[in-house]
C-alpha positions as CSV (number, residue, x, y, z in Angstrom):
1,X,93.8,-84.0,90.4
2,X,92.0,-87.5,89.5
3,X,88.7,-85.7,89.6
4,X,89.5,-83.1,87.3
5,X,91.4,-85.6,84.8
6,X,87.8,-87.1,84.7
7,X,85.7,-84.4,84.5
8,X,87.7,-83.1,81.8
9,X,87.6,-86.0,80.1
10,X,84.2,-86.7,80.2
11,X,83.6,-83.4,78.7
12,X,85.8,-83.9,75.6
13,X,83.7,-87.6,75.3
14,X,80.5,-85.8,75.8
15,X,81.3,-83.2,73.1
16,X,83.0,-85.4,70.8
17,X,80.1,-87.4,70.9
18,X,77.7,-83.7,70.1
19,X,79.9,-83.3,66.8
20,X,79.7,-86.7,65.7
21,X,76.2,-86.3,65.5
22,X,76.1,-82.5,64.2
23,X,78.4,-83.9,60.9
24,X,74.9,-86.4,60.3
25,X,72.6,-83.8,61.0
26,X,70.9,-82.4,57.9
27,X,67.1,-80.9,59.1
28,X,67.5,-77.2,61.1
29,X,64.3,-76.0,62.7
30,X,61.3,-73.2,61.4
31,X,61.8,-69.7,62.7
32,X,59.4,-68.2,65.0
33,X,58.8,-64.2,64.1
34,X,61.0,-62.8,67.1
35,X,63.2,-65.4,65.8
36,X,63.5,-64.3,62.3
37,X,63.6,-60.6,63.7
38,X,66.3,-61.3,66.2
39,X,69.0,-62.7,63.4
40,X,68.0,-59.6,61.3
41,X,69.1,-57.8,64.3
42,X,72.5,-59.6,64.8
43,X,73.1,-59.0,61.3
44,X,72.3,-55.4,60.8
45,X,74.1,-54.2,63.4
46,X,77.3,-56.9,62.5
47,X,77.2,-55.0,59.0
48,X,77.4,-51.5,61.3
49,X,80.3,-52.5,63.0
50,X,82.3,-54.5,60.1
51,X,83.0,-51.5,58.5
52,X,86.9,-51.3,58.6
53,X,89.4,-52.7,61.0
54,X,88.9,-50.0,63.1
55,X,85.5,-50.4,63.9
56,X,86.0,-54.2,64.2
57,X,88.6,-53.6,66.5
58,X,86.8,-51.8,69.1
59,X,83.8,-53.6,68.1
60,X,85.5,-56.7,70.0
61,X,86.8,-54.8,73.2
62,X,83.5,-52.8,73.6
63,X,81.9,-56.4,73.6
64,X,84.6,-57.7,76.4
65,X,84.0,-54.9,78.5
66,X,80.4,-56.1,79.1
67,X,81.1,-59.9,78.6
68,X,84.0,-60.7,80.2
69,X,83.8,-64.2,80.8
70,X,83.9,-64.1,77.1
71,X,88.1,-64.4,76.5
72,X,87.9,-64.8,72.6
73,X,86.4,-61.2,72.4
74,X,89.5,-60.0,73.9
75,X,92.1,-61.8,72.4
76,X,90.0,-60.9,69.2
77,X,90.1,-57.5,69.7
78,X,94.3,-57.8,70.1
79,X,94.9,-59.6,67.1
80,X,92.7,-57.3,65.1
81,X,94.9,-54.3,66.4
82,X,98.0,-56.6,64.5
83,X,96.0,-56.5,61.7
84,X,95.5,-53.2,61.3
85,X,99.1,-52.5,62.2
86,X,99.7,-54.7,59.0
87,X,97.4,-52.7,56.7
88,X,99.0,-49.6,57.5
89,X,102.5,-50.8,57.4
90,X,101.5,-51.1,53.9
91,X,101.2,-47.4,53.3
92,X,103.9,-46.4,55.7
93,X,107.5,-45.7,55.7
94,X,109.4,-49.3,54.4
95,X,107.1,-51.5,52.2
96,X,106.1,-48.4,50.1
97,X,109.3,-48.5,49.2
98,X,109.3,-52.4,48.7
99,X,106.4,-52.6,47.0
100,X,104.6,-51.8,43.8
101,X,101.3,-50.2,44.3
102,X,99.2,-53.1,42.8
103,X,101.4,-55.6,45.8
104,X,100.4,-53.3,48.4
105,X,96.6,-52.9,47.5
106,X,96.7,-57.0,46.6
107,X,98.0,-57.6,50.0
108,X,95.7,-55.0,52.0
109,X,92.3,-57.1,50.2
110,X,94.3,-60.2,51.8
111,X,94.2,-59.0,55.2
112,X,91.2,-56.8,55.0
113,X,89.5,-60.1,53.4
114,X,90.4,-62.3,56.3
115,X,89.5,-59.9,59.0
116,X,86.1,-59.1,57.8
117,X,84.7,-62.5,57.5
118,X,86.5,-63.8,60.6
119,X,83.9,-60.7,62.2
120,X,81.1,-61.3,60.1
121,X,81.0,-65.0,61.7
122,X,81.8,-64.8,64.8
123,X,80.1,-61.2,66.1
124,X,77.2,-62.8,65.4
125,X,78.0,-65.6,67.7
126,X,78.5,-62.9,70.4
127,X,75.2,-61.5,70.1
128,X,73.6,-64.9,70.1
129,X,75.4,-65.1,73.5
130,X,74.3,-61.6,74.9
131,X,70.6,-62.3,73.4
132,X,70.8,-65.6,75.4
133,X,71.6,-63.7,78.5
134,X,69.0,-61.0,78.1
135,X,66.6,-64.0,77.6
136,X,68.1,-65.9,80.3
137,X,67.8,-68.9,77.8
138,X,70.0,-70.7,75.3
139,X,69.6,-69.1,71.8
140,X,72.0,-71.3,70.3
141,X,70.1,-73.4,67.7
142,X,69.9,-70.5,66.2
143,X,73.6,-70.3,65.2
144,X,73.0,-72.2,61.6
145,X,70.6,-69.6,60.6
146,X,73.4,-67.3,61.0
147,X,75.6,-69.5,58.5
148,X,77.7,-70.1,61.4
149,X,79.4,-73.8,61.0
150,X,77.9,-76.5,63.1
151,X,81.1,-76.9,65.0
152,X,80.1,-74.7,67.3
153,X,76.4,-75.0,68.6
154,X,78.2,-77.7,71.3
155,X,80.7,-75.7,72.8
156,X,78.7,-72.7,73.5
157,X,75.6,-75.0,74.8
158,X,78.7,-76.2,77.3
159,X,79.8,-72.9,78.2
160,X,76.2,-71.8,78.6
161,X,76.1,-74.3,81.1
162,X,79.6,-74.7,82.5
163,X,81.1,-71.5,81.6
164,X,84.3,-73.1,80.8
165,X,86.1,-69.4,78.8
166,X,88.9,-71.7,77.5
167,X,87.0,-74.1,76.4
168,X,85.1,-71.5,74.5
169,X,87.9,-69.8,73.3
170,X,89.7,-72.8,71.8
171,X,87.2,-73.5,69.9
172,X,86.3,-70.3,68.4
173,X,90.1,-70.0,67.4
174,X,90.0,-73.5,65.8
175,X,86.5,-72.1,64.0
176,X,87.5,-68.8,62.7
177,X,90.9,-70.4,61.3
178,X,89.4,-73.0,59.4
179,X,86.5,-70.5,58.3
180,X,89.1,-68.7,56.5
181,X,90.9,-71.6,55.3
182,X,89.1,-72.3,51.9
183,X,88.1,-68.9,51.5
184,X,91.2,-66.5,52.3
185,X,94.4,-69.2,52.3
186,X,93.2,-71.5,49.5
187,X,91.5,-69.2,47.6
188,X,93.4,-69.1,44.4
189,X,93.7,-65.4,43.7
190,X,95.0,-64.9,47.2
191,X,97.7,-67.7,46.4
192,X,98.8,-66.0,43.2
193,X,98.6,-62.3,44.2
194,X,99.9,-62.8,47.8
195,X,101.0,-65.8,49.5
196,X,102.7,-67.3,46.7
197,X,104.4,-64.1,46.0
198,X,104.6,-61.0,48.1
199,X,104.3,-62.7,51.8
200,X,106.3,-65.2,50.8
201,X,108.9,-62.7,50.1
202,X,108.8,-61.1,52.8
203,X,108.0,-63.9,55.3
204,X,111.6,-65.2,53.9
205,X,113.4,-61.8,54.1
206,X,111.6,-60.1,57.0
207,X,109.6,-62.7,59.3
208,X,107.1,-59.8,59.0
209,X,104.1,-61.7,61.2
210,X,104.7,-60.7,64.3
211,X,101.6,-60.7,66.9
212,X,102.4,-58.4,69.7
213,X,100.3,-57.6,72.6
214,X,101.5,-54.3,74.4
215,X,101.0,-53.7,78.2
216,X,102.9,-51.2,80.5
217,X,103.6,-52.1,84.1
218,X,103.1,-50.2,86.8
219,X,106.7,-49.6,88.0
220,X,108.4,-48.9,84.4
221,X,105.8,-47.2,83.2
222,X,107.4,-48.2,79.9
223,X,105.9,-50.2,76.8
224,X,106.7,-54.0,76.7
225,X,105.4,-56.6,74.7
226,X,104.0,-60.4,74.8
227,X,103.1,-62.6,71.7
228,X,104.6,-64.2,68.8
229,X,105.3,-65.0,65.1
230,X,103.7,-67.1,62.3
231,X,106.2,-68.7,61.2
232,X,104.1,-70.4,58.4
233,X,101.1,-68.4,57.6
234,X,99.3,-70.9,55.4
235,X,99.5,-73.8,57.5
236,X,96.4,-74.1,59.8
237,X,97.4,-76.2,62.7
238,X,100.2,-73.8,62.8
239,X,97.9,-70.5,63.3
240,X,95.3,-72.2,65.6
241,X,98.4,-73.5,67.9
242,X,99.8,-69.5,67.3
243,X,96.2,-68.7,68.2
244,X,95.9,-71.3,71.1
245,X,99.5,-69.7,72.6
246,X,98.7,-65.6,72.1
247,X,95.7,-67.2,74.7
248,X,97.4,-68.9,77.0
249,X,100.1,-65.6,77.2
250,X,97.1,-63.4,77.4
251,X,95.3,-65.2,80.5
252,X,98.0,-67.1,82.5
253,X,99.5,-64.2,84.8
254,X,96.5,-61.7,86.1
255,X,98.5,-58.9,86.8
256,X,99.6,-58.9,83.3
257,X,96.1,-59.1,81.9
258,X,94.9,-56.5,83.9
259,X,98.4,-54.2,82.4
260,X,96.8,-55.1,79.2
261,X,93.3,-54.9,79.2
262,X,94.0,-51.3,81.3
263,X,96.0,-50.2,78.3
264,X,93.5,-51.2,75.7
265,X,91.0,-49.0,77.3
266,X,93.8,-46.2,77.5
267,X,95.1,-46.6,73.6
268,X,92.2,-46.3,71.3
269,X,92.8,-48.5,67.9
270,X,93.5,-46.4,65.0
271,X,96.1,-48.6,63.3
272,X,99.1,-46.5,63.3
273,X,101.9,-48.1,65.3
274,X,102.2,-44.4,67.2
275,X,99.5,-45.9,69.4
276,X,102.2,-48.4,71.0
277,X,105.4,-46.5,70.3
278,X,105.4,-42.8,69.7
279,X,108.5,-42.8,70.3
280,X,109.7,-44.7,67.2
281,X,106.3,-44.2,64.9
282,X,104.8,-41.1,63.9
283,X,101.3,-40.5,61.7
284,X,103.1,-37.9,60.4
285,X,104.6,-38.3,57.0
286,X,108.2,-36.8,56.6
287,X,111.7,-38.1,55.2
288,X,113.1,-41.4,55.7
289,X,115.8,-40.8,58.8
290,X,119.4,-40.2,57.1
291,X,122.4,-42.0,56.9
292,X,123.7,-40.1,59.9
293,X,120.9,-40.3,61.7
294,X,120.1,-44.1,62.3
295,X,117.7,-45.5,64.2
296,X,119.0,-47.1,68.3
297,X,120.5,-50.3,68.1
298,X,117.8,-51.2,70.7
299,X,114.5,-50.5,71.3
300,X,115.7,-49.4,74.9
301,X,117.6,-46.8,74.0
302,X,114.2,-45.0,72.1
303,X,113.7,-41.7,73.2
304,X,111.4,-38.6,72.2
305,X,115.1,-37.4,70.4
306,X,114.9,-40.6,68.1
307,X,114.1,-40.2,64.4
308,X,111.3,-41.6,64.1
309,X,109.0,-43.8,61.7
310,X,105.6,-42.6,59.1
311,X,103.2,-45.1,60.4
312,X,99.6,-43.6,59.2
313,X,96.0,-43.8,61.0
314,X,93.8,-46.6,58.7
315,X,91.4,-44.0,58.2
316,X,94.5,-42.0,56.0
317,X,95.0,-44.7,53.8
318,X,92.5,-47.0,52.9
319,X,89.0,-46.3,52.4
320,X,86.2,-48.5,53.5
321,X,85.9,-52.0,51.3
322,X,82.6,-53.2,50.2
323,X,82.8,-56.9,50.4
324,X,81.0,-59.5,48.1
325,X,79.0,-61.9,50.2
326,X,81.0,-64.4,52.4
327,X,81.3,-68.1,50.6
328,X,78.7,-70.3,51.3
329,X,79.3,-73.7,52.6
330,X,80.5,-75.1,56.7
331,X,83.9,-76.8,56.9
332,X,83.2,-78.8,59.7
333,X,82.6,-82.7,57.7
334,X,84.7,-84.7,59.7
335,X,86.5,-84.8,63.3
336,X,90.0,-83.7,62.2
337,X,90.1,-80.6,64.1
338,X,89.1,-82.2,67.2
339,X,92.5,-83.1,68.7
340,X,93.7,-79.2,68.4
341,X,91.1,-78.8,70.8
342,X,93.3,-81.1,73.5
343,X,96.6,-80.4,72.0
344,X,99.4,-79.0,74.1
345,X,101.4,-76.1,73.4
346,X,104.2,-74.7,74.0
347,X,104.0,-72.6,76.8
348,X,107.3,-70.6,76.6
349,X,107.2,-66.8,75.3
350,X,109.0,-65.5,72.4
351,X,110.7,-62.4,72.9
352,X,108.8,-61.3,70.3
353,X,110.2,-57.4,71.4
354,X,113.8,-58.7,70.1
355,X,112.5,-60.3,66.9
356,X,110.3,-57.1,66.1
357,X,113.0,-55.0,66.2
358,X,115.4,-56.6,63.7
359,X,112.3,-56.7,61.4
360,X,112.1,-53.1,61.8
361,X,116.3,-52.9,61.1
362,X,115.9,-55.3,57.9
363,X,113.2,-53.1,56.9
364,X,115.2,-50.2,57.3
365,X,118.9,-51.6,55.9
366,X,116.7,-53.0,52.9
367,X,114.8,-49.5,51.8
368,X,118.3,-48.7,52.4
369,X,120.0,-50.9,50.2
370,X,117.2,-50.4,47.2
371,X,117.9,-46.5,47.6
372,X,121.5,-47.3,46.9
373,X,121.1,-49.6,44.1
374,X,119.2,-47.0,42.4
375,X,121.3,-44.4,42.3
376,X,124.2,-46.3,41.3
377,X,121.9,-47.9,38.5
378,X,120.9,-44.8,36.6
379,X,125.1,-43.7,36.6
């Protein structure tokens, strides 16, 4: 137990003392001409596959499946799923009956904004990383040329030499959050449009960010769910800690990863909630179920008799964005974010199955309540 305590911290000293001197470095290095036509490589075929959430999606899980040591690309490819799921709640059966057309479409660019740039920095990293192991030598002073902050050329030189996956993964999540930070959660015309207005809204009404990872167990053979909530989307420690919990969830009991990675592979991203519960959600549009036909009280009592709920494929409802070009500029200027890469969490689960559902019967008493209200309003 001593040993470890000093490996481990030696490792943090040794890599606290990497970034200390990454913040005063200013020169990078000439490219060679395989260099230069290696990152046009990584970058051509990171445009191919950050298409739409979709392709991201699989993008990440297709990566997994050949580099498994290489957790991030799996826990990436989960919450991606929750952010398509999010897209096309936007089209689907409650918030387009919450919503004004200009709210949904502002809050789509929101999470389509996020999740493409979140890709377009950190696929890159991933081919580095399979480059490097087709090589069989570290690529990784390469990673500024890719734009990719200098925050992380020290933790994948480590894992290239100790493959320590957690290590990794940590700080990848604390990376891609604060990559988004100035350019998605600060960036003013999100703040208007969205956070300061329609997520906060909902947030207060609904507690609408729910992460949920789905996984059927052998013996049940029914869905069940692991993950949690954001409980305050625009704070940053808050979503790294969220981030640095969906990991530990995800990796800390085998058979369970093993439940979920096996139903990844058998439940093909599309972004319709049907893909977890065709029970409840259908990709077919019809009528909202009637008074007299309400949904269970629990999800428990879902059966194939249930009414159930227009949840639409992405490809249905939102056409491919083109993006302008990601804002220049690396984040890392100081050693703030180094303590998230110690900090403890908490370990205990949410039952984020419970919480999802009452979102889903606010959703439903609300649409209800609006449906009311008008009728009575035009008497």
């Amino acid at each position: 137990m001593l040993r470890k305590w000093i490996t481990n911290h030696n490792q943090y000293s040794m890599l606290k003392a990497e970034l200390k001197n990454k913040i005063k470095e200013k020169t990078t290095s000439t490219l060679s001409k395989e260099e230069r036509k290696l990152i046009l490589s990584i970058r051509d075929k990171t445009k191919q596959k950050n298409r739409n959430n979709v392709t991201r999606t699989m993008a990440y899980l297709e990566y997994f499946k050949l580099h498994p040591e290489i957790h991030w690309s799996l826990l990436a490819h989960l919450v991606s799923r929750n952010a398509g799921w999010n897209m096309t709640d936007l089209k689907g059966e409650f918030l387009t009956r919450l919503l004004t057309p200009k709210e949904q479409n502002d809050f789509y660019l929101f999470l389509e904004r996020g999740n493409w740039l979140i890709f377009q920095d950190a696929y890159p990293q991933l081919l580095l990383y399979e480059a490097s192991k087709k090589q069989n030598t570290s690529l990784f002073h390469l990673l500024t040329h890719l734009n990719v902050s200098r925050f992380m050329e020290p933790f994948w030189m480590h894992f290239w030499k100790n493959q320590s996956s957690s290590l990794l993964t940590t700080a990848l999540i604390i990376n891609e959050q604060n990559y988004i930070e100035s350019r998605v959660i600060l960036n003013v015309q999100y703040q208007k449009n969205v956070l300061d207005t329609i997520l906060f809204r909902l947030q207060d009404i609904f507690d609408l960010n729910h992460i949920l990872i789905p996984y059927e167990t052998q013996n049940t053979k029914k869905t069940t769910f692991v993950g949690g909530t954001v409980h305050h989307f625009s704070s940053l420690e808050d979503r790294i800690l969220l981030g640095k919990k969906l990991y530990h969830d995800l990796y800390s009991i085998k058979s369970r990863l093993n439940y979920i990675i096996t139903w990844t592979e058998q439940h093909p991203h599309t972004g319709s909630r049907h893909d977890f519960w065709p029970h409840l959600f259908t990709e077919v549009k019809k009528n909202l179920p009637s008074s007299n036909q309400m949904l269970p009280h629990t999800p428990i009592e879902l059966n194939k008799h249930s009414p159930r709920i227009y949840s639409p494929k992405l490809k249905n409802v939102w056409e491919d964005w083109t993006h302008s070009a990601a804002e220049e500029g690396d984040w890392f200027k100081d050693m703030t974010m180094f303590p998230l890469v110690k900090k403890k969490i908490n370990h205990k689960e949410e039952n984020v199955l419970n919480h999802y559902w009452n979102t889903i019967e606010k959703l439903e008493i609300a649409v209800f309540a609006k449906k009311l209200f008008t009728r009575h309003s035009h008497y």
